[in-house]
C-alpha positions, 0 to 999 in steps of 0.5 A: 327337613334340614338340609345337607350340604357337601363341601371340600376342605384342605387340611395340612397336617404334620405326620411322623413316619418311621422307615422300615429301617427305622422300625427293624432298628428299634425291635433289634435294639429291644433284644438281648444279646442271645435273642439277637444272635437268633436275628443274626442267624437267621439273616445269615441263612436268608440272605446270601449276600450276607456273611460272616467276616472271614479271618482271613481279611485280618492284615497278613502280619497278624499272629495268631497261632496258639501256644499249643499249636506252637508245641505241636509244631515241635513234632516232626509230622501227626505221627509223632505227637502222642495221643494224649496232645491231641486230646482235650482232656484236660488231664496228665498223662497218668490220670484216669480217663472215663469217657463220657457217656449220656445220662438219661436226666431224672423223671418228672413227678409223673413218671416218678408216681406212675413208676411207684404205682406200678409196683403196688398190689392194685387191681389193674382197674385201679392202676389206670384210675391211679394213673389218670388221677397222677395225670392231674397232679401238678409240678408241685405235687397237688391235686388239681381236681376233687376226687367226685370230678375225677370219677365222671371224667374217668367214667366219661374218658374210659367208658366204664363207670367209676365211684368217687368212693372208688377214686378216694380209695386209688388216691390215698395209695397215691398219698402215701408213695414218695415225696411225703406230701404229694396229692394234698388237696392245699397246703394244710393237707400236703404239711399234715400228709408229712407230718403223719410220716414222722415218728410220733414225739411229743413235738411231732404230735403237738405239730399235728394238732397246730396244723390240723385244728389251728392252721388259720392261727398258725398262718396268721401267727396268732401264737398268743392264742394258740397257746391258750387253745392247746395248752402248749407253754412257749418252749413247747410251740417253738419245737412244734412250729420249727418242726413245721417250718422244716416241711416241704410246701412243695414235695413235687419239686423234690422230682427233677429238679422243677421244670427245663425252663426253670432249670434252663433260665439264666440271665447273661448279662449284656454288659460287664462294668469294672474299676482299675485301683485308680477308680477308672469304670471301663464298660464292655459291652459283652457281645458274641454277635459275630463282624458280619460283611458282604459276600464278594459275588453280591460286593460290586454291581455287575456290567450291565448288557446293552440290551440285557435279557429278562434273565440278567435283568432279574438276577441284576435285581436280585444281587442289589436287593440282597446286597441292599437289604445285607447292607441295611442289616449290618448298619443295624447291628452297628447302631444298635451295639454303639447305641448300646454301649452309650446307653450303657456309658451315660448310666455309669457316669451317672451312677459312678459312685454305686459302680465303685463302693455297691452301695445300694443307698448310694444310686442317685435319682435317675429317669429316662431323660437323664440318660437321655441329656447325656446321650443326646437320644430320645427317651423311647429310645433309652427304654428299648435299650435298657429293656431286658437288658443287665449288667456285671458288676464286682457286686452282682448282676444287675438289671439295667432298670434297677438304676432308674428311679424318682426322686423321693421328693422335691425337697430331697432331691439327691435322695432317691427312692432306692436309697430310702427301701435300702434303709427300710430293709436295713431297719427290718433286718435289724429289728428284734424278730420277737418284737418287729416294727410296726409301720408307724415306727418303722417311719419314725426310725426313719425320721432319725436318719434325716428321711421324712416317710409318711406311714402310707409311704413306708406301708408302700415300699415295705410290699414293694420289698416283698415284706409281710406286716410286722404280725407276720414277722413276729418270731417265737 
C-alpha cells in the first residue's frame, strides 16, 4: 500500500485585483449616453449627497436672460402682455390654433383581425375559435400553428370539442379579411392569397401559376427553365415576376407600423465630429449628463463631540459614507466622459481622411492597439469605449466599430479590408443585372484595380456584405 505524505509548501503568487471603483469605472464606460443618464438618475435618487450642479454657482456677472424674456420685460407687470406671448405656439397671432388632443395610435394585427371578425356572419362558436386562431397569427401575419394542433388546444382550453375540419373552415374566413395575405402558412401561400385578390389578366394568371406550381424555381431564378415548363417568352415572365415582386411578404406589418421597439429604436449618437473650410476636425462629445456636485449639508465633516452619542456617531458615518460614495460617483462620470472624448480623438486623428471626403475606401487599417499607442489606455479599455457607441458625421452616423478593421494583408499594409468590400460593392453595383459577376471574376475585376483577392476571399466579403450569388442576382 503506497503511502501518503503531507507536507506545506510556500508559493508566491502576482495577482491583479481591480477596486470597486475600478469595476463600476469599466460598466460606466460600456454605457451609452441614455443608459447613463438612467445611471445618473438613479445615484441622484439614492444618495442624497449627491446633486445636481445649481445654476446659481455660475459667477454673478454671467448673462443669461433670453431674447424673449427681454421682450417681455418690456411690459409693465403680466397683466399687460398678450396671451399669445405667453404661449408656446409657435404661431402669428392670426393663425388658427388647434389644441392638441391625444390620438389613440393604431391596433396591433390582432385587434385589427378581432375587429373585422367580429362583423362577419359567424356562429358565436366560431368567432371564438377565429378569435383563438388570430391569437396565434404573428406580427408578421402568418399562421404559427397547423390547423389539427389548433382544433386540440381549442378543444383542451374550451372544453368543447372542435374538428381540424372545423378550424380550416373559421381560418379561411380569416384569410380572406385585411391585409391580403394574413394567415398564410409560408411565403408561397401568403404571395398566392394576394395574388387571388387581383383581378385575373393574363399576367396575374401566369404570376398564379409561377408562384403556385414553380416557386422552387422562382426562388432560386431559374427562369431558363420556367420558361420552358409554362411556355411563357421572356417579355411575358417579366410582367409576371414584376407582379410578384410587388406583393407583400409580410402583410402583418402593413398594422401599426411593426412593434413599439421597432417603432421606438433609434440610434443617438454619442459624438458629432465636423470640418471648418480649413480641414480643421473638432470632436464633441454629445453628452446631457447633467454637472453633478456635492449637496452643502454632506460638503464638510461636521465637529465631532467629545464624547459623542451612538446617534451622532451614526449620522457622522452615514454623512462620510454618502459624500464618499457621491464623491466617488462624479469622479466616474469625469473619467468616463475625458476617456470618451480621447478615445473619440485618437480615431479621428487616425482616420482624418474619411472624416474629410466620407470615402469608404479611404479608412485606413485600425485595430485596438492603434488606438491605444495614441491614448496611452489599455485595449480592454479602447473596447468599452467604443462599444455601443456612434458617432455624427456630415456623411451619416456611424458606429464607432465601423473604423476598426485588419489589414488585408502584410504586403499591403495601407490597404484596409474596409477598402477592398468598398470596391467589391462598387464592382456589384456596376455589374449588367442580366449578366452579374460570378466570384471568380468579380477577383479578377479586382486584380485590375492593384488588389490581389483570392476567389475564397471574395466569396467571404461578398456575405459579409449581405449579397446573394450572382444566380441570385440575375435580372430578367
Amino acid at each position: 500500500m503506497p503511502q501518503q505524505k503531507l507536507h506545506l509548501s510556500n508559493e508566491q503568487r502576482l495577482q491583479q485585483t481591480l477596486s470597486p471603483l475600478q469595476v463600476r469605472y469599466f460598466k460606466m464606460l460600456e454605457m451609452s449616453d441614455a443608459r447613463m443618464e438612467e445611471e445618473v438618475r438613479r445615484a441622484l435618487d439614492e444618495n442624497p449627497a449627491l446633486e445636481v450642479k445649481d445654476a446659481d454657482d455660475a459667477p454673478a456677472d454671467t448673462f443669461e436672460e433670453s431674447a424673449e424674456q427681454m421682450q417681455l420685460a418690456d411690459y409693465r407687470n403680466e397683466d399687460d402682455i398678450p396671451s399669445y406671448r405667453l404661449e408656446a405656439r409657435n404661431h402669428s397671432v392670426n393663425d388658427r390654433y388647434i389644441e392638441p388632443t391625444a390620438v389613440e395610435a393604431d391596433g396591433s394585427l390582432m385587434d385589427v383581425l378581432s375587429d373585422q371578425l367580429s362583423l362577419t356572419d359567424l356562429s358565436e362558436t366560431d368567432k371564438a375559435i377565429g378569435r383563438y386562431i388570430i391569437g396565434n397569427i404573428d406580427d408578421n401575419g402568418y399562421l404559427t400553428r397547423t390547423p389539427d394542433v389548433l382544433a386540440d388546444d381549442i378543444t383542451m382550453a374550451g372544453g368543447v370539442e372542435v374538428s381540424p375540419a372545423q378550424v380550416r373552415s373559421v381560418l379561411e374566413t380569416i384569410r380572406s379579411l385585411d391585409p391580403a395575405g394574413v394567415g398564410a402558412y409560408d411565403l408561397r401561400d401568403c404571395l398566392l392569397l394576394q395574388l387571388k385578390r387581383r383581378e385575373p389578366t393574363p399576367e396575374v394568371m401566369a404570376a398564379r401559376e409561377i408562384t403556385g406550381h414553380y416557386f422552387d424555381l422562382f426562388s432560386k431564378k431559374h427562369y431558363d427553365k420556367i420558361e420552358s415548363a409554362t411556355g411563357l417568352n421572356r417579355e411575358q415572365l417579366r410582367d409576371a415576376v414584376a407582379i410578384i415582386r410587388s406583393l407583400n411578404p409580410k402583410p402583418g406589418s402593413e398594422i401599426g407600423g411593426g412593434s413599439d421597439d421597432d417603432r421606438l429604436r433609434h440610434v443617438t449618437p454619442d459624438f458629432a465630429v465636423e470640418a471648418d473650410p480649413n480641414d480643421n476636425l473638432t470632436v464633441t462629445l454629445l453628452s446631457n449628463i447633467p454637472e453633478l456636485s456635492i449637496e452643502k449639508t454632506f460638503d464638510h465633516d461636521t465637529t465631532v463631540a467629545a464624547k459623542p452619542t451612538r446617534g451622532q456617531s451614526e449620522a457622522d458615518t452615514f454623512i462620510r459614507h454618502k459624500r464618499d460614495e457621491a464623491q466617488g460617483f462624479i469622479r466616474i462620470v469625469k473619467m468616463r466622459n475625458e476617456t470618451l472624448f480621447r478615445v473619440m480623438s485618437a480615431i479621428v486623428k487616425l482616420q482624418r481622411p474619411f472624416f474629410l471626403s466620407g470615402n469608404e475606401a479611404a479608412i485606413k487599417p485600425m485595430i485596438l492597439k492603434d488606438v491605444s499607442a495614441l491614448t496611452g489606455d489599455d485595449q480592454s479599455v479602447i473596447s468599452r469605449a467604443t462599444s455601443g457607441k456612434y458617432v455624427s458625421t456630415p456623411w451619416g452616423i456611424f458606429p464607432l466599430k465601423h473604423f476598426f478593421n485588419e489589414k488585408f494583408s502584410s504586403e499591403a499594409p495601407n490597404t484596409s479590408s474596409r477598402e477592398i468590400l468598398t470596391e467589391l460593392k462598387a464592382l456589384i453595383d456596376a455589374e449588367n443585372p442580366r449578366k452579374p459577376l460570378s466570384d471568380e471574376a468579380l477577383s479578377q475585376a479586382l486584380a485590375k484595380k492593384g488588389y490581389d483577392v483570392a476567389r475564397r476571399t471574395v466569396t467571404k466579403y461578398r456575405e459579409q456584405l449581405s449579397i446573394p450569388v450572382a444566380r441570385l442576382r440575375r435580372e430578367l
